[in-house]
N, C-alpha and C positions, 0 to 999 in steps of 0.2 A: 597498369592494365587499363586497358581500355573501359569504359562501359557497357559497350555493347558485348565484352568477351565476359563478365561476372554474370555470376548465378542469379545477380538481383534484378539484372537486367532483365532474364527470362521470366523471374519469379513475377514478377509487375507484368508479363503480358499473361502470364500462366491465369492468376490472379483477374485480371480485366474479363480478360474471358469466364474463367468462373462465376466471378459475380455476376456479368452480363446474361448466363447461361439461367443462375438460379434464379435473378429476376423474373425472366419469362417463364422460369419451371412456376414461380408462385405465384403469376399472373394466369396460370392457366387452372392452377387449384382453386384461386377467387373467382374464376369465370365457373366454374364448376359449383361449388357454391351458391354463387346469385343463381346458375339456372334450379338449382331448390329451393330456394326462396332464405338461404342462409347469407340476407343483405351484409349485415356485421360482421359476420363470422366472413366473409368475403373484404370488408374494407379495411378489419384487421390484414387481412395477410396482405391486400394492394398496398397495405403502408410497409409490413417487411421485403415487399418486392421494390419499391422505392429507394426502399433504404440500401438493396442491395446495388442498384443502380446507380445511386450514389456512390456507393462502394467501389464498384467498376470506374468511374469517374475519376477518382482521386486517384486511384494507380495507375490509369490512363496520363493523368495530368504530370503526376510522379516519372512516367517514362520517355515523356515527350518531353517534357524539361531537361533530364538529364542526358536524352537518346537522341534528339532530334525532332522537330516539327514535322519530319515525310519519312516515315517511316517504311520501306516498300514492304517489306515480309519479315517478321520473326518467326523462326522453326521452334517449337516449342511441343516435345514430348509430355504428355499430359494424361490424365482418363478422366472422363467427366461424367456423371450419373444422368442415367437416364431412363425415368421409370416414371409410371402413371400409377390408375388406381381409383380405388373408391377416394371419399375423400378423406376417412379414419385412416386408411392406407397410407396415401398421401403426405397427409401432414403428420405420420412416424418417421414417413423418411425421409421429408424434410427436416425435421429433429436430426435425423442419425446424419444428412448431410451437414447441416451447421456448427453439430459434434464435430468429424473431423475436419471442419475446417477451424476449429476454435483451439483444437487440441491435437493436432497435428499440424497441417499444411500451414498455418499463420507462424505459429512456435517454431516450425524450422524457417520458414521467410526471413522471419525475424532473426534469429539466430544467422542465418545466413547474410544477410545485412550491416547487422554489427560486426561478423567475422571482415567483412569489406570495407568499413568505415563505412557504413551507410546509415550513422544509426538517426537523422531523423526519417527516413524510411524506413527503420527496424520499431520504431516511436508508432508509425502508420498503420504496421501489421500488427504489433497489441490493441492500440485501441481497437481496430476492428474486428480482429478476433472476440475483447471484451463484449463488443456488438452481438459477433456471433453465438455467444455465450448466450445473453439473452433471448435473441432468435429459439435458439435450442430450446430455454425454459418454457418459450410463449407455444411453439408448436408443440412440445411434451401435453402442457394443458390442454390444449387445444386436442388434441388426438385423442386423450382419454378422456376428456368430455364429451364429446362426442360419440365416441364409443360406449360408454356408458347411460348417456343419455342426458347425463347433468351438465346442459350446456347454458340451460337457464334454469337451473337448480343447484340450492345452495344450503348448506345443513341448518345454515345460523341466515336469520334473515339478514338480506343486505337491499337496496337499492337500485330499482330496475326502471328504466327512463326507456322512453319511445324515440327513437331516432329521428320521425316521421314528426311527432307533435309534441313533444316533450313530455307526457304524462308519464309520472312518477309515483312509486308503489315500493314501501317498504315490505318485503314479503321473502318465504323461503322459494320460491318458486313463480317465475314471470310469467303473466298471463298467454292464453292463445292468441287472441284476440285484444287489440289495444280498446278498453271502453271507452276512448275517447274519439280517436278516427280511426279506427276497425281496423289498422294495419297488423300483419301478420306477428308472429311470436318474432319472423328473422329479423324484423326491425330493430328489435331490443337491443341496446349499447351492450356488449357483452362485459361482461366482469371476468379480469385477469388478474389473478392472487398475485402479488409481491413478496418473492419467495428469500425474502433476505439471508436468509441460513446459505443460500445454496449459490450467493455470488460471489 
């Protein structure tokens, strides 16, 4: 069989687009973000909007290797989410997007891949699924901090650094105001738990 006639062929443009899709979906919640002055909480998500980009990349690279350099059109049946929002909003359903693609759409790629002999492309869509796995964990925190209010609150003191000028504060809770060069509370390095139980 051809390449371009298997499931994986489609699954790596399906895929390219996804990622490319949810890059920009998370580049538009960080732009959201900065205009409230939540700088971190904004550079976190441009780093998973990165990451997804990267993502797109590789399955890109994966289907031009084995498909061809000029590509004209792959037809690819698909549904891709599309929704806004507050930014508690937001970054749930980003969560519930990374869910299925961690635990769905990658696990049958993958499966479909190896049903093909495809398996260091079935290799590609675990590890990134694994990726998406974390994604999920990071925007779960993320949303319910938020929503809650403890997004620089933390029950046991920990370690809050200014983005801006470095000053550092062991405390349960990060200042308004940095006392060192008066930048906002959004400046604060955010603190994201390392949820080892749950990888």
């Amino acid at each position: 069989m051809q390449f371009d006639q298997t499931k994986t062929y489609k699954n790596l443009a399906r895929s390219f687009a996804g990622e490319s899709q949810a890059g920009m979906r998370y580049q538009l919640i960080a732009r959201a973000a900065k205009k409230q002055g939540y700088e971190e909480l904004a550079n976190v998500i441009k780093t998973i909007a990165k990451n997804e980009t990267v993502h797109a990349r590789r399955f890109f690279e994966e289907l031009t290797k084995r498909g061809g350099d000029c590509i004209d059109n792959i037809d690819i049946d698909a549904g891709y989410p599309f929704h806004t929002g507050d930014i508690a909003r937001a970054l749930k359903l980003a969560a519930n997007d990374e869910r299925e693609e961690h635990e769905r759409i990658y696990s049958t790629f993958a499966n479909d891949a190896k049903e093909e002999g495809f398996n260091d492309v079935a290799a590609l869509f675990n590890l990134v699924a694994n990726v998406e796995k974390r994604h999920q964990q990071v925007f779960n925190y993320l949303a319910n901090a938020f929503e809650t209010g403890t997004l620089y609150k933390n029950e046991s003191p920990i370690l809050y650094v200014c983005a801006d000028c470095g000053y550092m504060q062991t405390a349960t809770q990060a200042w308004d105001i940095c006392p060192l060069c008066k930048a906002s509370q959004g400046e604060v390095y955010l603190h994201i738990p390392y949820e080892k139980e749950k990888l």
